[in-house]
N, C-alpha and C positions, 0 to 999 in steps of 0.2 A: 177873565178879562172882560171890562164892561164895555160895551156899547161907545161909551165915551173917549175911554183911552183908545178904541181903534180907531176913530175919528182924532185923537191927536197923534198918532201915530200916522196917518194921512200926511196930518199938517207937518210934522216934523219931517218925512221925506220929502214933500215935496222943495220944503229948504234948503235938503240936501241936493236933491240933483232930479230938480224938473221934469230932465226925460225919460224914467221909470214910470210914472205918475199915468193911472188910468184915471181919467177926471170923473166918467161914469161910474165907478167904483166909490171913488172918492166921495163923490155927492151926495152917493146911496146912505154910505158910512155915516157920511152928516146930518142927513134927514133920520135916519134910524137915531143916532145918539140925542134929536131934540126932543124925543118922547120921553116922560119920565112921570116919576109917582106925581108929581105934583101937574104934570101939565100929559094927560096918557091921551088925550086926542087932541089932533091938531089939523089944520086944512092946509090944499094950495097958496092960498094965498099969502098965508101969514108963514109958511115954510120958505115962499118965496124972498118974503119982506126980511126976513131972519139973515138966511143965507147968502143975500145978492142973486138968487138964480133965477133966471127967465122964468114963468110961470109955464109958460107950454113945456120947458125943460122938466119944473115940477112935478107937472101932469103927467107926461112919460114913466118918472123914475119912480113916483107912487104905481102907477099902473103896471110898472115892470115888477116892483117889490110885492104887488097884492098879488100876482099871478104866480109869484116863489113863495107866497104863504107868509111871509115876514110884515106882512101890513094887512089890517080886514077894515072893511067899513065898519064907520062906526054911526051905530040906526038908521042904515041905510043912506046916511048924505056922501055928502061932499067929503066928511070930516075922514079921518085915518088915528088907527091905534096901531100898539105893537099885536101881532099875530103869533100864531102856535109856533111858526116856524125856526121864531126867534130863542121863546122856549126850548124845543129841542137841541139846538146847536149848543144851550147851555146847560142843561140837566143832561143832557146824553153824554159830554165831554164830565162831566164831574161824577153823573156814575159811572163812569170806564174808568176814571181815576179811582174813584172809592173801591170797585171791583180790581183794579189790577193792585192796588195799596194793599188792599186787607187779604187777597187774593194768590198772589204772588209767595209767599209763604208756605203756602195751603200745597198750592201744584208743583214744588219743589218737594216739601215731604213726601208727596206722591212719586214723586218722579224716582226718589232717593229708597221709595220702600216697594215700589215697582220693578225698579229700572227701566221705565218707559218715557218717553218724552211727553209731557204734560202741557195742554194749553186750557186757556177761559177762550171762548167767543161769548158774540154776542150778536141779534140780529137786526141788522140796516135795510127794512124795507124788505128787498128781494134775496139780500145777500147775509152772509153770515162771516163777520171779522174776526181775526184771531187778532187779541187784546193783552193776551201775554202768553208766556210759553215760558217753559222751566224742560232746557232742551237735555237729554239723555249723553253720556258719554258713551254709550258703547257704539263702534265703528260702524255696525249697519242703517244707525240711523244719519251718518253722513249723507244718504239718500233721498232722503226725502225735507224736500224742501216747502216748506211752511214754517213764513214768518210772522211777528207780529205785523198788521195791516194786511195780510192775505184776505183775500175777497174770493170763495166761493158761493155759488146758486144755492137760496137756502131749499128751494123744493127737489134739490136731487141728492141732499146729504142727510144725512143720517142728523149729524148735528141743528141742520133745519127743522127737521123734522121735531125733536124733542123742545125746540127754542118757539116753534108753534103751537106747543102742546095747549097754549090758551085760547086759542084763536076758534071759533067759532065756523060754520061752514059758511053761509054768508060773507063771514070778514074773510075767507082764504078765496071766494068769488071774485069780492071787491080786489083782493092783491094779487091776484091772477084770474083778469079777465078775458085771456082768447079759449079758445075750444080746447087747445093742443098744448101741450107744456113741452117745452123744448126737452128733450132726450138724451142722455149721456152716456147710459150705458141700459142693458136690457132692464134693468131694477129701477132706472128711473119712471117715477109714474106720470101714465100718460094726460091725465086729467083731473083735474082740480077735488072732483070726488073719488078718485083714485091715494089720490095725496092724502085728502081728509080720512080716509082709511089707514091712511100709516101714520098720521100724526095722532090716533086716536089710539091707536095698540101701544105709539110707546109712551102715550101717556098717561095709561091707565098701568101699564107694567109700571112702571117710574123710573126707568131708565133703558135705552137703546142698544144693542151691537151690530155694526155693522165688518161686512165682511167682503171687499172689494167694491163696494155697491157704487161707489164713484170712481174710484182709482184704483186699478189694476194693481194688485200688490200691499195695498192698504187694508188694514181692519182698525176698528176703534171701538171702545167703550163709551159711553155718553151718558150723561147725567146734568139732568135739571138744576138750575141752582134761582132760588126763589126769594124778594125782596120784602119788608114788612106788610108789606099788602096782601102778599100771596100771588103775586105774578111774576110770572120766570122772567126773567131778564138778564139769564147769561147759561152756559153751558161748561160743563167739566169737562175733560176729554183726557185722554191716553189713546195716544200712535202705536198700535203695531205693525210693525215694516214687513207683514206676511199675506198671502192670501185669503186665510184663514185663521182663529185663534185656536191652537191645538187647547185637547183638555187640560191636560198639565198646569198649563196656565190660567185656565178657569179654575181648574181645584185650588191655586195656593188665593183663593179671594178674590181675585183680580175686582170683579162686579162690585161686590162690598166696598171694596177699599174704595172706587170711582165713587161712591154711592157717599158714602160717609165722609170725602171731600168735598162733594156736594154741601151735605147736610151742614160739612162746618161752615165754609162761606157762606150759604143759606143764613147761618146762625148769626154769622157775624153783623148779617144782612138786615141784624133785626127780623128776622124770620119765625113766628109761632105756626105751627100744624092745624090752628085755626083759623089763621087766615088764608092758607089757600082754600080750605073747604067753604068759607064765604066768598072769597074772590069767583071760583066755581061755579059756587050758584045765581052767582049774577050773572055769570054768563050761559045758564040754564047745562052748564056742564058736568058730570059726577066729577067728585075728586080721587 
């Protein structure tokens, strides 16, 4: 959806029925859809002369839009472009689509040669979303509740942890910068170079198990799944509704099978083995 059609999608409510209508929304929506390849900076004034809108009104709603990242100066003036921010809302929505399209396949034959309940995440900032799920028939996993849209902490999950594996200690300073990392259970780490310690062991293994580490009663499997560049941008996973994974279950493959669902979305992904190891080394990481 572009820029534009939300801006007539505005206009077409507010036809319907006035008193829904946030006008600040509204405004925002219109000054974003006036940028475009042919005209990508634009100022107050002439946003103003366009629109009909007050110019101090302008000034605000630029000012509110630069401070969410969806507008940056442009060389420093007066002038305004479109921002990263804007970017993300639209590549991140169309890889979650390509990842759960190409995806969704993949974590059902999983699920079907497992018997486990299978999801992709992905990670948002702090959090890590479950983006699809190919859910388990067998009755004990009526238990556990993780839907697609679940939002857990990516620094106390095991799935964090492996959806980090590129990040840099620096870049994991800059996305947790107090002293303390909030705590969930005794296995959550307490400190940002605590974390960088566990995101570095399952990344170098190439894939995770965790075994209650966030929720009492949970274990899972986890595995990388990686884009033509060579940066992870999503996670495999299988739920086990147990404390622990007894051996049994490790001997029939369980790891492999995780690993090699990975590897196909990976593949699907437009994924070569040489480009992580260059993606890697830009970020002065081993692969």
């Amino acid at each position: 959806m572009t820029l534009g059609t939300l801006a007539r999608i505005a206009d077409d409510a507010d036809k319907d029925d006035g008193n829904y209508i946030v006008p600040g929304l509204e405004r925002g929506l219109k000054i974003l859809a006036e940028f475009s390849p042919r005209e990508p900076v634009l100022g107050a004034p002439e946003l103003s002369k366009r629109l009909k809108i007050p110019r101090t009104t302008v000034f605000r709603l630029l000012q509110t839009l630069e401070s969410l990242g969806f507008l940056e100066r442009a060389d420093k003036d007066r002038n305004y472009r479109l921002g990263v921010a804007v970017l993300r809302l639209g590549f991140e929505y169309l890889s979650s689509l390509e990842l759960t399209d190409l995806g969704l396949p993949i974590i059902e034959a999983l699920r079907t040669s497992t018997g486990l309940t299978s999801h992709i995440l992905i990670r948002d900032g702090r959090d890590v979303v479950f983006v699809a799920k190919a859910q388990s028939q067998e009755p004990i996993f009526s238990s556990v509740k993780v839907n697609v849209g679940t939002r857990l902490p990516a620094h106390a999950t095991t799935h964090g942890h492996v959806l980090m594996g590129d990040l840099s200690l620096d870049e994991l300073r800059a996305l947790y910068p107090e002293p303390v990392l909030e705590r969930f259970t005794r296995l959550t780490p307490e400190t940002v170079e605590a974390l960088y310690d566990m995101v570095r062991a399952d990344a170098e293994r190439g894939y995770a198990i965790s075994q209650s580490s966030f929720e009492r009663g949970i274990s899972v499997v986890t595995a990388p799944v990686r884009n033509d560049t060579g940066r992870i941008v999503a996670v495999l996973t299988t739920t086990i509704p147990r404390p622990e994974i007894d051996a049994t279950l490790l001997d029939t493959g369980l790891v492999d099978k995780v690993r090699h669902a990975a590897a196909e979305l990976s593949s699907r992904l437009n994924y070569r083995p040489g480009a992580q190891s260059q993606y890697l080394k830009s970020l002065g990481l081993k692969s």
